[in-house]
Backbone as XML, in Angstrom:
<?xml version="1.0"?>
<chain id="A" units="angstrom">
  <residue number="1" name="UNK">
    <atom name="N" x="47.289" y="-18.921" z="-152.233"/>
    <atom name="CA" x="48.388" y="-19.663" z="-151.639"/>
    <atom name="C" x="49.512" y="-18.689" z="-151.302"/>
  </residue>
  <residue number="2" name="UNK">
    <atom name="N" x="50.203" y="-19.129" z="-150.179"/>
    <atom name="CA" x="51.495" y="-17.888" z="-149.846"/>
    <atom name="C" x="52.262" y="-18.168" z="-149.520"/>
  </residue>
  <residue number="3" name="UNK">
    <atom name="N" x="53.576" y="-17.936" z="-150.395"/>
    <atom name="CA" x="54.958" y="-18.357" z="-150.882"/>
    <atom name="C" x="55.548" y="-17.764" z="-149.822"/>
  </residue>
  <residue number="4" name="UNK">
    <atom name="N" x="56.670" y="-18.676" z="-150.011"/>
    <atom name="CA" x="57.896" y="-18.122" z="-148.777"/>
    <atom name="C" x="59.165" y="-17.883" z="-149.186"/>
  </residue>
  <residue number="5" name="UNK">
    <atom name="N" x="60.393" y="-17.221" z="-149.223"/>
    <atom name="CA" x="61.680" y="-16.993" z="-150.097"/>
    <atom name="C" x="62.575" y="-18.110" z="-149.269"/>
  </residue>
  <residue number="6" name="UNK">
    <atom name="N" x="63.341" y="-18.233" z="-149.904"/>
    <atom name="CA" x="64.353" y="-19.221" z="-149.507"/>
    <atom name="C" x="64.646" y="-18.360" z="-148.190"/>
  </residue>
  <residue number="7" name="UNK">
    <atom name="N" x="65.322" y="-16.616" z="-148.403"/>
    <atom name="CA" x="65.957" y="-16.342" z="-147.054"/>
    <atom name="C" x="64.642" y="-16.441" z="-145.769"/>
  </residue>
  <residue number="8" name="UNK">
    <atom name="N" x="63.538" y="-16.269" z="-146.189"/>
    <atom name="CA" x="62.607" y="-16.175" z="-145.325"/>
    <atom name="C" x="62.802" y="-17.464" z="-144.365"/>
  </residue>
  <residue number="9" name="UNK">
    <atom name="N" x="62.649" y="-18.288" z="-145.238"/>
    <atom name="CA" x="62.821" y="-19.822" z="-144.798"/>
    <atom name="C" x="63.932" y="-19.944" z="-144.271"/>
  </residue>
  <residue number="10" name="UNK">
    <atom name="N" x="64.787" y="-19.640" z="-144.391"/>
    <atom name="CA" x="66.219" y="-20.115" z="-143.646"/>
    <atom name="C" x="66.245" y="-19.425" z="-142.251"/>
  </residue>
  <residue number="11" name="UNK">
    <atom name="N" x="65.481" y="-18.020" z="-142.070"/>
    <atom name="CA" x="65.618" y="-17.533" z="-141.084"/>
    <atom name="C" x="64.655" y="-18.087" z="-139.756"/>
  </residue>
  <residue number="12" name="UNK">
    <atom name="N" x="63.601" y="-18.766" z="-140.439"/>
    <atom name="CA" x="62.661" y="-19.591" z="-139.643"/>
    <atom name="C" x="63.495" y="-20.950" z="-139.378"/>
  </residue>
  <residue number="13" name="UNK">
    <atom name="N" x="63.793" y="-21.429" z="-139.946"/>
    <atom name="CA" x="64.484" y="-22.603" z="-139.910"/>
    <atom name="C" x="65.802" y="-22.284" z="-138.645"/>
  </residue>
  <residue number="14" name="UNK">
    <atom name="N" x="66.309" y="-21.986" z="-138.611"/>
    <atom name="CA" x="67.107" y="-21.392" z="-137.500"/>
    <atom name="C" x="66.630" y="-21.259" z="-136.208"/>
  </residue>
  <residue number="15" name="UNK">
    <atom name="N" x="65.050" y="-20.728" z="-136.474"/>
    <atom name="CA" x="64.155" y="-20.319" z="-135.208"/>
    <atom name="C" x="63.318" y="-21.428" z="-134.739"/>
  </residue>
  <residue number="16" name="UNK">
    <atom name="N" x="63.950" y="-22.725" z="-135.689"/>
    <atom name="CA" x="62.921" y="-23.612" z="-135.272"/>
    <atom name="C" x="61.061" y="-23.444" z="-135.085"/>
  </residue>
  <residue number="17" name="UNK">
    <atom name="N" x="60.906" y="-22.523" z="-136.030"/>
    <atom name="CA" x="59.538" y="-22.015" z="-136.073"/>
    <atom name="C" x="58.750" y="-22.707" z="-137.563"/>
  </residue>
  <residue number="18" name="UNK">
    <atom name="N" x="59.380" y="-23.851" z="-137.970"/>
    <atom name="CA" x="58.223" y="-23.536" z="-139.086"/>
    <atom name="C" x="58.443" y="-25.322" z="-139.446"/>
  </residue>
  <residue number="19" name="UNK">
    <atom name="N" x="57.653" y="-26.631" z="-139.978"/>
    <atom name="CA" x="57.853" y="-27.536" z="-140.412"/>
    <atom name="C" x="57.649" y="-27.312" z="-141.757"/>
  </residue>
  <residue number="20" name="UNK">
    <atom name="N" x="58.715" y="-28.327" z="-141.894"/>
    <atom name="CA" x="59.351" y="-28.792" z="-143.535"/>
    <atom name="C" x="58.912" y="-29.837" z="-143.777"/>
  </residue>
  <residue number="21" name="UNK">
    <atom name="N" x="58.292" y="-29.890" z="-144.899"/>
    <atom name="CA" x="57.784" y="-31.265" z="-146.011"/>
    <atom name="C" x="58.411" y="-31.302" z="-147.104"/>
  </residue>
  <residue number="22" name="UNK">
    <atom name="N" x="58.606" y="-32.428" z="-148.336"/>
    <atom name="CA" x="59.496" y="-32.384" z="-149.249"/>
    <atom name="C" x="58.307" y="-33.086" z="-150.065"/>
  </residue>
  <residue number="23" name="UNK">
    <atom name="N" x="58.227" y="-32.694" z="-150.936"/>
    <atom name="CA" x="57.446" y="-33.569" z="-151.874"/>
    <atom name="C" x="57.625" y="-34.215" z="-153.143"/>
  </residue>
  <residue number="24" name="UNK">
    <atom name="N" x="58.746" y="-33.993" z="-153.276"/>
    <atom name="CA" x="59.295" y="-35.019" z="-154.621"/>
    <atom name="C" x="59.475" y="-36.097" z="-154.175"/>
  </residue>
  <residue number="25" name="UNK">
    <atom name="N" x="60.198" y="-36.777" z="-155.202"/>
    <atom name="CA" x="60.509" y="-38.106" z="-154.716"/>
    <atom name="C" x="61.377" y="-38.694" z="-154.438"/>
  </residue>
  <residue number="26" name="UNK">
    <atom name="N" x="61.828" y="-40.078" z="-153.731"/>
    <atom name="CA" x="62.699" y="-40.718" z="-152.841"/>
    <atom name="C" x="64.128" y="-39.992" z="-153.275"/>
  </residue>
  <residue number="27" name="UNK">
    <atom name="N" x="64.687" y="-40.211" z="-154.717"/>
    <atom name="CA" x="66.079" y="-40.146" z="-155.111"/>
    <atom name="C" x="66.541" y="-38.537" z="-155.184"/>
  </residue>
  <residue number="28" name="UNK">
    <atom name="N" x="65.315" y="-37.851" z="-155.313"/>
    <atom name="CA" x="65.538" y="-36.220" z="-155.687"/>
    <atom name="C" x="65.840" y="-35.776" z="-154.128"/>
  </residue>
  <residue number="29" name="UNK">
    <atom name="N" x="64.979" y="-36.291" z="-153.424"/>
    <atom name="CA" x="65.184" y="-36.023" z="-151.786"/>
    <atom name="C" x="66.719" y="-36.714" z="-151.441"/>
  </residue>
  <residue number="30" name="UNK">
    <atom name="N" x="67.474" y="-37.664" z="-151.994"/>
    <atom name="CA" x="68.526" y="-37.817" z="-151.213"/>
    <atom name="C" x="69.762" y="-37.186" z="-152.221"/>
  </residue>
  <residue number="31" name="UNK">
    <atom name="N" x="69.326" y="-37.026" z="-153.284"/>
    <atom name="CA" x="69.879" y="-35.861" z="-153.675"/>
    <atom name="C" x="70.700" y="-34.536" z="-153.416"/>
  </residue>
  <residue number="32" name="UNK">
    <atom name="N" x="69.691" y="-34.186" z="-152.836"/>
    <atom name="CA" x="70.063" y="-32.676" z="-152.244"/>
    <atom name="C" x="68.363" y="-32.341" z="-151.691"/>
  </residue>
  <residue number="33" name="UNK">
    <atom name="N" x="68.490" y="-32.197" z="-150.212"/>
    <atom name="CA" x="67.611" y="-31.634" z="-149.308"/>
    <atom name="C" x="67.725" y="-30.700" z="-148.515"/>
  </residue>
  <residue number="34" name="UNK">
    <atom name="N" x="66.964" y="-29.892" z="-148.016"/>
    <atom name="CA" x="67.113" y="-29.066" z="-146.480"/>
    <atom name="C" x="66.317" y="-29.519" z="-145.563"/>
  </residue>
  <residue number="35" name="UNK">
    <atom name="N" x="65.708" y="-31.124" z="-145.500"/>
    <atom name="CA" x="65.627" y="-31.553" z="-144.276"/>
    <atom name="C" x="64.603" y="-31.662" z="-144.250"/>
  </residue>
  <residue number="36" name="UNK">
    <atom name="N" x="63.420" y="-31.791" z="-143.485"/>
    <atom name="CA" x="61.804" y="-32.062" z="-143.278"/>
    <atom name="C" x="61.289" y="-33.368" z="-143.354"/>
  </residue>
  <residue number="37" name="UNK">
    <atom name="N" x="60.518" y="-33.649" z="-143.359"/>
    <atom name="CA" x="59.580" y="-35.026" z="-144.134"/>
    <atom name="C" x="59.685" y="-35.078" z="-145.491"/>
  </residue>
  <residue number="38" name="UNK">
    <atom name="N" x="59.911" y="-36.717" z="-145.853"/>
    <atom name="CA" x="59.780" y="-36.576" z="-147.273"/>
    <atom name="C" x="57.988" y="-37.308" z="-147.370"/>
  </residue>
  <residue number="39" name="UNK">
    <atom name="N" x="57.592" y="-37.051" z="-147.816"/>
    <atom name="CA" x="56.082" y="-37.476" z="-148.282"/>
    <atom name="C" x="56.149" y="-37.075" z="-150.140"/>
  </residue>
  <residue number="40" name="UNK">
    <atom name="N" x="56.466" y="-38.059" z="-150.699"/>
    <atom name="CA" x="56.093" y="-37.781" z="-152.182"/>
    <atom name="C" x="54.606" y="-37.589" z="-152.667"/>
  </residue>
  <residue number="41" name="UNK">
    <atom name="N" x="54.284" y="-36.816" z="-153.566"/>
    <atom name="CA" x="53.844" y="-36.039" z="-153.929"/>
    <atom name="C" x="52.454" y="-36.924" z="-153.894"/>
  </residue>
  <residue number="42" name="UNK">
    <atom name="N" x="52.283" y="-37.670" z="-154.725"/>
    <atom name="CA" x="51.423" y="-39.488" z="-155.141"/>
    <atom name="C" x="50.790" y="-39.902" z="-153.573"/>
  </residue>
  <residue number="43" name="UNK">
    <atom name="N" x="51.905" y="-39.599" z="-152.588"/>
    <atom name="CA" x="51.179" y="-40.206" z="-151.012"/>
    <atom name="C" x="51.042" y="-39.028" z="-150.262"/>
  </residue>
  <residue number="44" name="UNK">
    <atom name="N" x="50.886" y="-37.955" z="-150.442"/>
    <atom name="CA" x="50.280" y="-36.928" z="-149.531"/>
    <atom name="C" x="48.651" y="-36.947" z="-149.535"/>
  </residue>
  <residue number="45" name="UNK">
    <atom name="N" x="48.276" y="-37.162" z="-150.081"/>
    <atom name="CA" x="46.946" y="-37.569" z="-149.566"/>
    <atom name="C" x="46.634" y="-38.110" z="-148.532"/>
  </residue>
  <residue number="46" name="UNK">
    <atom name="N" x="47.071" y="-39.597" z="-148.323"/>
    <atom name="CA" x="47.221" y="-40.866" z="-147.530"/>
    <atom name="C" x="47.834" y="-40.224" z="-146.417"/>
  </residue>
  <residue number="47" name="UNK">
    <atom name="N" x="48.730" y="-39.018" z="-146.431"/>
    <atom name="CA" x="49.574" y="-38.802" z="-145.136"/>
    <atom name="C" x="48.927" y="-37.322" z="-144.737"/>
  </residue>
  <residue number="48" name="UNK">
    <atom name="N" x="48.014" y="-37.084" z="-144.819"/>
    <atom name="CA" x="47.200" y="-35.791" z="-144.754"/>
    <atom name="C" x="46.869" y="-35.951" z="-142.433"/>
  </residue>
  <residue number="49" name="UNK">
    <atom name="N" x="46.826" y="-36.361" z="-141.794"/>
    <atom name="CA" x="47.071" y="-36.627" z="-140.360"/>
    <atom name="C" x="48.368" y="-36.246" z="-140.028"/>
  </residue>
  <residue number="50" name="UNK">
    <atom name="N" x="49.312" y="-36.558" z="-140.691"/>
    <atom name="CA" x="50.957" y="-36.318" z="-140.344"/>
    <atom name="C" x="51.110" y="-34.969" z="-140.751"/>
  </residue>
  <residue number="51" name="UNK">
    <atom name="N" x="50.427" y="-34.011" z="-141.484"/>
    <atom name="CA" x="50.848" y="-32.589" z="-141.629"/>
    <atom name="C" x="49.854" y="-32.112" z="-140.276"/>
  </residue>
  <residue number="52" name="UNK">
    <atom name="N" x="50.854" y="-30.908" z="-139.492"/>
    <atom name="CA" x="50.022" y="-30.775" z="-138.867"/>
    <atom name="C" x="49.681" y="-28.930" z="-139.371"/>
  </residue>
  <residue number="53" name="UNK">
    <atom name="N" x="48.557" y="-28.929" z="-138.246"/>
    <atom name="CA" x="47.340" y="-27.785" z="-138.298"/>
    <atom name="C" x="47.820" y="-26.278" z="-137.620"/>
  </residue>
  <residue number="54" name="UNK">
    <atom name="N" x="48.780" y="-26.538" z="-136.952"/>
    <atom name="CA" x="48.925" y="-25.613" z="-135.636"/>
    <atom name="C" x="50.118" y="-24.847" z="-135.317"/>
  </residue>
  <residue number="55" name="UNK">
    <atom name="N" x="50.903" y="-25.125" z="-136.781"/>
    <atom name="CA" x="51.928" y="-25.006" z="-136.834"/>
    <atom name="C" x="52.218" y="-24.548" z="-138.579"/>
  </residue>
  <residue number="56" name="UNK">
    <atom name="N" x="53.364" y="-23.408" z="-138.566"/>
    <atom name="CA" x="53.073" y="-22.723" z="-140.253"/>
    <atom name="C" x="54.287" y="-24.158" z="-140.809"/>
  </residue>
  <residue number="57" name="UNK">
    <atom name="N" x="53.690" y="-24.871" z="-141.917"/>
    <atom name="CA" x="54.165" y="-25.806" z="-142.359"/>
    <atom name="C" x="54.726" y="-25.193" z="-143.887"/>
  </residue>
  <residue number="58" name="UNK">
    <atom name="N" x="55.892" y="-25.564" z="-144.227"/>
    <atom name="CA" x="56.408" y="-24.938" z="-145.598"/>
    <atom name="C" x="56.611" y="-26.237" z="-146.694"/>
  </residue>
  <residue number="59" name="UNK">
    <atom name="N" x="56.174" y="-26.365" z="-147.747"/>
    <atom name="CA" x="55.998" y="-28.177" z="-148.415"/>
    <atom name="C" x="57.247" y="-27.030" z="-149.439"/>
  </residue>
  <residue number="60" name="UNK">
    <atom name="N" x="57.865" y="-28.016" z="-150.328"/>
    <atom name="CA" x="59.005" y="-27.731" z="-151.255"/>
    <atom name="C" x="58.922" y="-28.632" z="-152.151"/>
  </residue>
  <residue number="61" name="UNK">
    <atom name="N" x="59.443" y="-28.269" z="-153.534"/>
    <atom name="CA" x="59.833" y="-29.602" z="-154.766"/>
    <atom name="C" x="60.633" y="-29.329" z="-155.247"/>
  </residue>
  <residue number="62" name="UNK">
    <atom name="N" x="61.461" y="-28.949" z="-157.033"/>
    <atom name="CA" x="62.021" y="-28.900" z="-157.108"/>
    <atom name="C" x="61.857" y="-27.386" z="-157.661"/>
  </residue>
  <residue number="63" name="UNK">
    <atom name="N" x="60.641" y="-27.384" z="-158.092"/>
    <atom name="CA" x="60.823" y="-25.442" z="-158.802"/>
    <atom name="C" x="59.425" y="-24.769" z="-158.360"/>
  </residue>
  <residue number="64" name="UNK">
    <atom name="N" x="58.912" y="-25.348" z="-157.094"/>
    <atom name="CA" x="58.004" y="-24.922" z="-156.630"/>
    <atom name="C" x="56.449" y="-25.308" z="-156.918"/>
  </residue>
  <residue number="65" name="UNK">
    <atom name="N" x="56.263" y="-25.628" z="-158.118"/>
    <atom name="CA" x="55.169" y="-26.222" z="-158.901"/>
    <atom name="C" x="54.256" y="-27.476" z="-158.143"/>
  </residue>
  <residue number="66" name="UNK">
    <atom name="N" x="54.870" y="-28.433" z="-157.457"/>
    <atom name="CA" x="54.431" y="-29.890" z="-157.360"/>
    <atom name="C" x="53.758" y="-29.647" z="-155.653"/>
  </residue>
  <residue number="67" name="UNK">
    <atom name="N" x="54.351" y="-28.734" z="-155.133"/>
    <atom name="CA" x="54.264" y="-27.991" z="-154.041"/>
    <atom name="C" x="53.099" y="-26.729" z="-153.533"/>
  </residue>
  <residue number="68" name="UNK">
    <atom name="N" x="53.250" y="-26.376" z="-154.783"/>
    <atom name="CA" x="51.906" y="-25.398" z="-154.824"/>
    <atom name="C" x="50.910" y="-26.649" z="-155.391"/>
  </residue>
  <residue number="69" name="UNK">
    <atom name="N" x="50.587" y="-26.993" z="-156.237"/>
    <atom name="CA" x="49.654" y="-28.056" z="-156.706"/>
    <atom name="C" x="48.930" y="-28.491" z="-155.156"/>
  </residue>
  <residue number="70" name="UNK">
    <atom name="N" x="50.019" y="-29.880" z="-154.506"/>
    <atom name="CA" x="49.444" y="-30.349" z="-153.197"/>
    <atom name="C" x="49.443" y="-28.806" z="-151.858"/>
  </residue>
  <residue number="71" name="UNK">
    <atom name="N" x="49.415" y="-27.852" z="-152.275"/>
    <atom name="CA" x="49.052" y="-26.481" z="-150.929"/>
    <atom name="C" x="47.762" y="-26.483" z="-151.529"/>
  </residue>
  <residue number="72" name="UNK">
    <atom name="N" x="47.368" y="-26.219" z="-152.778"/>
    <atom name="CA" x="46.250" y="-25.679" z="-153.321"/>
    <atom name="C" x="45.231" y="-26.912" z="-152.921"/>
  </residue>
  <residue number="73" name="UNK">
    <atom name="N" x="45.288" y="-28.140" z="-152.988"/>
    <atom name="CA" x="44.629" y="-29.323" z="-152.794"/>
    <atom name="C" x="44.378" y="-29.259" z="-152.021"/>
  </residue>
  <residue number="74" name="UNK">
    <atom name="N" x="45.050" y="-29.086" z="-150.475"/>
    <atom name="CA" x="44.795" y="-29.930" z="-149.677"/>
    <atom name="C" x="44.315" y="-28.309" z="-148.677"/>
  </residue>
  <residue number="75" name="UNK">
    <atom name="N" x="44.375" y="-27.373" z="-149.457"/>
    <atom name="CA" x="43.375" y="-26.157" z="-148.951"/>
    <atom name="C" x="41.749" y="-26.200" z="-149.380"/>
  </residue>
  <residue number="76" name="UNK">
    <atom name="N" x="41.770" y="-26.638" z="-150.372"/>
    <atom name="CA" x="40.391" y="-26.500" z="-151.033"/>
    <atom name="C" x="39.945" y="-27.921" z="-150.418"/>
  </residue>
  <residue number="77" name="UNK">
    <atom name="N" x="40.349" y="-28.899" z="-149.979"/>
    <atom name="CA" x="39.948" y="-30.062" z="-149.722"/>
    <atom name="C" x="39.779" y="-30.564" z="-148.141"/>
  </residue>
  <residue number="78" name="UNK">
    <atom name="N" x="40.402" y="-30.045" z="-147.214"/>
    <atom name="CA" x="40.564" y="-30.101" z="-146.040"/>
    <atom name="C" x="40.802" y="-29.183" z="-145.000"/>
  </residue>
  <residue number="79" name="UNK">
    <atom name="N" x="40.587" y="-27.388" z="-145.604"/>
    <atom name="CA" x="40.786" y="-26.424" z="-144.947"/>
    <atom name="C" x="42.162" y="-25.900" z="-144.468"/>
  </residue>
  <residue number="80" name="UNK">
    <atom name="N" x="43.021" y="-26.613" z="-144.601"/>
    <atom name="CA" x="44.403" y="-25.881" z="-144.144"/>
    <atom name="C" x="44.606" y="-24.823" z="-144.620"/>
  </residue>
  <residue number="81" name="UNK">
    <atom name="N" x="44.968" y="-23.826" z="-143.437"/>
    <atom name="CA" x="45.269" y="-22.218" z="-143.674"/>
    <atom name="C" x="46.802" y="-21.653" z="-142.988"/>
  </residue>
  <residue number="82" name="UNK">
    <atom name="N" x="47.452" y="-22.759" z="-143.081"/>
    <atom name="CA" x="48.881" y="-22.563" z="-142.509"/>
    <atom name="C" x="50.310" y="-23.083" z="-143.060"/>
  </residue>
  <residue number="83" name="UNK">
    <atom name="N" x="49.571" y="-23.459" z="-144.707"/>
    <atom name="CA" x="50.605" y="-24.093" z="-145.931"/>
    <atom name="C" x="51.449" y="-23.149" z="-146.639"/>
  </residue>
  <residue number="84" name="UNK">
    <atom name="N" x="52.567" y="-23.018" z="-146.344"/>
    <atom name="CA" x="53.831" y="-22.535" z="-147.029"/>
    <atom name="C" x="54.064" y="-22.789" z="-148.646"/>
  </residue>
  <residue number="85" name="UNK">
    <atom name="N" x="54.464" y="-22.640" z="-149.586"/>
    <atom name="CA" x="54.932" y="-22.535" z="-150.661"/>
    <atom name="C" x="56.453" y="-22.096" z="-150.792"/>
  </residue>
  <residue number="86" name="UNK">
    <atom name="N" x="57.295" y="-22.811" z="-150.434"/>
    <atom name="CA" x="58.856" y="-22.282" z="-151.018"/>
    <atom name="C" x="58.724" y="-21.872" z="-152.666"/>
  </residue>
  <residue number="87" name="UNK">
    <atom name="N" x="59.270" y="-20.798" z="-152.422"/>
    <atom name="CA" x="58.903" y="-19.921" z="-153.978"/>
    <atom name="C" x="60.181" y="-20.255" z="-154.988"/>
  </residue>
  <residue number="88" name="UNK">
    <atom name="N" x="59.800" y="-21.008" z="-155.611"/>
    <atom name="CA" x="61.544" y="-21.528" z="-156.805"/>
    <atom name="C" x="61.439" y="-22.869" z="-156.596"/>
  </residue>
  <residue number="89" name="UNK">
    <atom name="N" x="61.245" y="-23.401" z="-155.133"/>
    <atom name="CA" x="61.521" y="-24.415" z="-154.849"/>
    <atom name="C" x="63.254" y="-24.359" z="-154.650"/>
  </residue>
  <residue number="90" name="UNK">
    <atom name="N" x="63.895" y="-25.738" z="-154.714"/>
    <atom name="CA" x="64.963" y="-26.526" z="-154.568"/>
    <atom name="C" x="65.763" y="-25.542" z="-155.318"/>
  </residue>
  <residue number="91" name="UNK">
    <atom name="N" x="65.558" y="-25.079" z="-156.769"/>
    <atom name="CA" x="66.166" y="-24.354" z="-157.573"/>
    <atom name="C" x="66.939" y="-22.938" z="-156.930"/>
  </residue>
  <residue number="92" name="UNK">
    <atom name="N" x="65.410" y="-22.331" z="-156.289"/>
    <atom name="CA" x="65.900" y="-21.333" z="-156.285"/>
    <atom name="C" x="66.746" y="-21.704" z="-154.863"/>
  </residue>
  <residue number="93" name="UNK">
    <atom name="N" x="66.613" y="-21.657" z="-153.873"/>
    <atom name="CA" x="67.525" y="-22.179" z="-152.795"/>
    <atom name="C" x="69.216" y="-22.199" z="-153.222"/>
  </residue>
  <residue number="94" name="UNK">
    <atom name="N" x="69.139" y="-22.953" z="-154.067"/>
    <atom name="CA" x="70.429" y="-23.651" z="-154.414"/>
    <atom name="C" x="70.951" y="-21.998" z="-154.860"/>
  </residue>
  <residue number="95" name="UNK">
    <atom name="N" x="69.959" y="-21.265" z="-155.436"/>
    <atom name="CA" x="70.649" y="-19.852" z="-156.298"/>
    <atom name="C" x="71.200" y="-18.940" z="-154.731"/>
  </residue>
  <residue number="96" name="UNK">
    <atom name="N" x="70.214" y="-19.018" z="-153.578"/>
    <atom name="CA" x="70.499" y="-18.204" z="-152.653"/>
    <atom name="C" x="71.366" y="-18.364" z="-152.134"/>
  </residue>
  <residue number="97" name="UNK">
    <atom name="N" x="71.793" y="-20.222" z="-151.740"/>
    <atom name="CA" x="72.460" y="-20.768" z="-150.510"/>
    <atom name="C" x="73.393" y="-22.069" z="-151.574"/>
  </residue>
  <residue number="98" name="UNK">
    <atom name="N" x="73.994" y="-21.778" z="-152.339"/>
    <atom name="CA" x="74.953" y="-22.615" z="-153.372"/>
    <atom name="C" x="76.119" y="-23.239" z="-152.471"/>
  </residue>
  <residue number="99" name="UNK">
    <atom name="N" x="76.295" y="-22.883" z="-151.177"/>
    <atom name="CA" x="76.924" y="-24.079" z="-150.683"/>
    <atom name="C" x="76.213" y="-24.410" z="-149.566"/>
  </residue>
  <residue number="100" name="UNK">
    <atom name="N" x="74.689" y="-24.804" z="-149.234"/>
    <atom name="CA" x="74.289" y="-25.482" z="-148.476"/>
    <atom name="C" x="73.241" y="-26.803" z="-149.229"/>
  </residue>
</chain>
């Protein structure tokens, strides 16, 4: 699986080059987000059509864990070779970018 740094991510994000997924859940997402799809963790399965193929997709949680779990799944299970891992997750973000 292959992680991405928060600055990595921010600099794509800018470039409009990369989709964002969120995979925690409803209240943690309105919480504090950087934006993407929320698909909790429990319904990414069910929403496996809505990630797409063709495009480097980056999934996030809160410390990276729940995120790697569904990359690792849904590689071994359906072939995707274009799944992101935010590395820290939410945590570390917040350490890079503490006022965004």
């Amino acid at each position: 699986m292959e992680s991405i740094s928060p600055e990595h991510l921010q600099a794509l994000l800018q470039k409009q080059q990369v989709v964002l997924i969120d995979v925690r859940e409803p209240w943690e997402h309105t919480a504090f987000n950087i934006g993407g799809q929320l698909i909790p963790m429990d319904d990414i399965m069910q929403q496996v059509p809505a990630i797409p193929k063709d495009k480097r997709v980056v999934f996030y949680c809160e410390k990276g864990i729940r995120s790697g779990i569904i990359i690792q799944r849904l590689e071994q299970r359906f072939g995707f070779q274009n799944l992101l891992n935010l590395a820290g997750g939410m945590n570390a973000w917040r350490k890079v970018f503490p006022s965004k």
